[in-house]
C-alpha positions as CSV (number, residue, x, y, z in Angstrom):
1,X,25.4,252.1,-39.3
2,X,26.9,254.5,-37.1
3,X,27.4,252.6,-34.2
4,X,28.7,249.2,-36.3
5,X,31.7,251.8,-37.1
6,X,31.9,253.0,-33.4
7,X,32.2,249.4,-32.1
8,X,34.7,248.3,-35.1
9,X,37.1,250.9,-33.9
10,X,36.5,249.9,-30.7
11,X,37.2,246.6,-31.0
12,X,40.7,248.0,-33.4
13,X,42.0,250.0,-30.4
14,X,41.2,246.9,-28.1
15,X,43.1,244.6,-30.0
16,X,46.0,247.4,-30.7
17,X,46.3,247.5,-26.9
18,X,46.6,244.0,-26.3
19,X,49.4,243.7,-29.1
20,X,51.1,246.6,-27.4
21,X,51.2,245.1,-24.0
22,X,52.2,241.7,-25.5
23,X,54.8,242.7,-27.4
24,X,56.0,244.5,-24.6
25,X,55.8,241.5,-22.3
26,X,58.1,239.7,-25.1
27,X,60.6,241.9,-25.5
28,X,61.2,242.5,-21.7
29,X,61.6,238.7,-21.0
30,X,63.9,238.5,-23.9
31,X,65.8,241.4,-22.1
32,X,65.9,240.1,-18.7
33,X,69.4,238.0,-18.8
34,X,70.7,240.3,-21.2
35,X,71.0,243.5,-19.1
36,X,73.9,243.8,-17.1
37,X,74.0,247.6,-14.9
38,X,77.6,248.5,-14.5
39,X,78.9,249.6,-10.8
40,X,81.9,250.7,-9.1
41,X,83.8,249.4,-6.2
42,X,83.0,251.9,-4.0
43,X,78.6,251.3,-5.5
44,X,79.4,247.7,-4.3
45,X,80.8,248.5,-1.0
46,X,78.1,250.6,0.3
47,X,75.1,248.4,-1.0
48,X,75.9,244.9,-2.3
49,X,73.3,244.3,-4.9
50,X,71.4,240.7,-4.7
51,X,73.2,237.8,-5.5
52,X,71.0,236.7,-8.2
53,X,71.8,239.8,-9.7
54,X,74.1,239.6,-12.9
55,X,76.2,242.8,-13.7
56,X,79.3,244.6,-14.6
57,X,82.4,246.0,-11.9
58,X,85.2,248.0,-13.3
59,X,88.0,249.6,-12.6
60,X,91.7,249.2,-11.8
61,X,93.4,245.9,-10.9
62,X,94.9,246.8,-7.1
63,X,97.8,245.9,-7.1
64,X,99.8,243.0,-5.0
65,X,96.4,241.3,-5.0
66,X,96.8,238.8,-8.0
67,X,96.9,235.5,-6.6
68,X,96.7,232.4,-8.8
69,X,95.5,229.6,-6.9
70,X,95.1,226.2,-8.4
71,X,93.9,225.5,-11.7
72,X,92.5,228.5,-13.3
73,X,91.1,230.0,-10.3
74,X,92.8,232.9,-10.0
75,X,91.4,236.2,-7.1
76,X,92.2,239.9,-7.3
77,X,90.8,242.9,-5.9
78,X,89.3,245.6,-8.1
79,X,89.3,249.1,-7.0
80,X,88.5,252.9,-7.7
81,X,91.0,253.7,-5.7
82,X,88.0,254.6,-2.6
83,X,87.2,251.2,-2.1
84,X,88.1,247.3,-3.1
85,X,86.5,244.4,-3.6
86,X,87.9,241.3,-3.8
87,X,87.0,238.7,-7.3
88,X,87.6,235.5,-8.2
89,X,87.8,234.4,-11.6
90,X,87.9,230.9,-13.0
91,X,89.5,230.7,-17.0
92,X,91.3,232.1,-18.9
93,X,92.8,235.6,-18.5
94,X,93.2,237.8,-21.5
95,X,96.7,238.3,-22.4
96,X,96.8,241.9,-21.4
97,X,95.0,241.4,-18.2
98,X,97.4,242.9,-15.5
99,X,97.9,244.4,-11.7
100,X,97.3,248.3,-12.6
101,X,95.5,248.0,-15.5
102,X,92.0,248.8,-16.1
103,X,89.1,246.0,-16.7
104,X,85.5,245.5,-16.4
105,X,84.0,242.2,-15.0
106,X,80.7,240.6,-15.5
107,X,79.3,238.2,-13.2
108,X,77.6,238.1,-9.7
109,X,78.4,238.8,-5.5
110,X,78.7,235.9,-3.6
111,X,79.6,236.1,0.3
112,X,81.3,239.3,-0.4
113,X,83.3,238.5,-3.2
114,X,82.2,239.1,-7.2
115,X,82.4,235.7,-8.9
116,X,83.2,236.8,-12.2
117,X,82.4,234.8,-15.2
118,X,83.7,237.0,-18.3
119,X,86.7,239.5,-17.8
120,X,87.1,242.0,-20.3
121,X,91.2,243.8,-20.4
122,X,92.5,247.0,-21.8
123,X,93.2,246.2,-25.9
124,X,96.9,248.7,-25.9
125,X,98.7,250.7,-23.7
126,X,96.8,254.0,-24.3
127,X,92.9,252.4,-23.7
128,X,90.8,251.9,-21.0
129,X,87.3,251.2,-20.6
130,X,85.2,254.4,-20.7
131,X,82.8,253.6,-18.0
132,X,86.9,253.3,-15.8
133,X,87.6,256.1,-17.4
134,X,84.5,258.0,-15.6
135,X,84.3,256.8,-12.6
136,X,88.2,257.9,-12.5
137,X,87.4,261.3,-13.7
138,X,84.5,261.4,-11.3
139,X,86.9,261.1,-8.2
140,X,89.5,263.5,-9.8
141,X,92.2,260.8,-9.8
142,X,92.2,260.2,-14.0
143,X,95.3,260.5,-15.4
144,X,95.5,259.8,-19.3
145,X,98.1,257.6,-20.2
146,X,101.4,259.6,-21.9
147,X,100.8,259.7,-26.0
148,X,97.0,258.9,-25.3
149,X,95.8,260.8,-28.2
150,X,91.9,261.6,-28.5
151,X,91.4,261.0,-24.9
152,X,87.5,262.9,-23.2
């Protein structure tokens, strides 16, 4: 009798393991597309990640670099105010999306430039992205916009 229970809970833990490890698998490849690491410029610059890689680059629109070229295609350069890199967007840009102001970018590198295939813009003149917002701090070049209440 004893050793029907031993192999029972044997057999429990056995199949608890493989449920563990399978559910694990499943919610990792429902992840996989859906995780996008966030870098600056200046990350970028000194090691270009993969260009299978998907992710986010933010910080402030350098500006004199806005070029609209035909179509929808239009090319900036994004910087942290260390180091640029150059963008090129095909769409639509949101209406507040400007030389100076702050965005964040998803999409990939390709020959040295990020091919971005969502932009995301500051919403009003007091907000800007809080991972900007850091990396800004970080370098000691942050400077909260005049009436930005609230601001960290």
């Amino acid at each position: 009798m004893k050793s029907l229970k031993k192999k029972r809970r044997i057999q429990i833990i056995v199949v608890a393991a493989v449920a563990l490890v399978l559910s694990t698998a499943l919610v990792g490849y429902a992840f996989r597309g859906g995780i996008n690491f966030y870098r600056t410029p200046t990350q970028v610059a000194e090691k270009a990640p993969p260009s299978f890689e998907i992710f986010r680059i933010g910080g402030l629109v350098k500006k004199g670099t806005l070029v609209r070229g035909d179509g929808k295609t239009i090319t900036f350069d994004v910087t942290d105010t260390k180091s640029a890199i150059p963008v090129r967007f095909t769409g639509v840009l949101p209406d507040l999306f400007s030389e100076g102001s702050g965005m964040i970018a998803t999409g990939h590198m390709e020959h040295g430039t990020f091919i971005a295939r969502e932009i995301l813009a500051k919403h009003d003149a007091t907000y800007m992205p809080k991972e900007v917002i850091d990396t800004l701090k970080a370098q000691g070049v942050y400077e909260p916009p005049k009436g930005a209440q609230g601001s960290s």
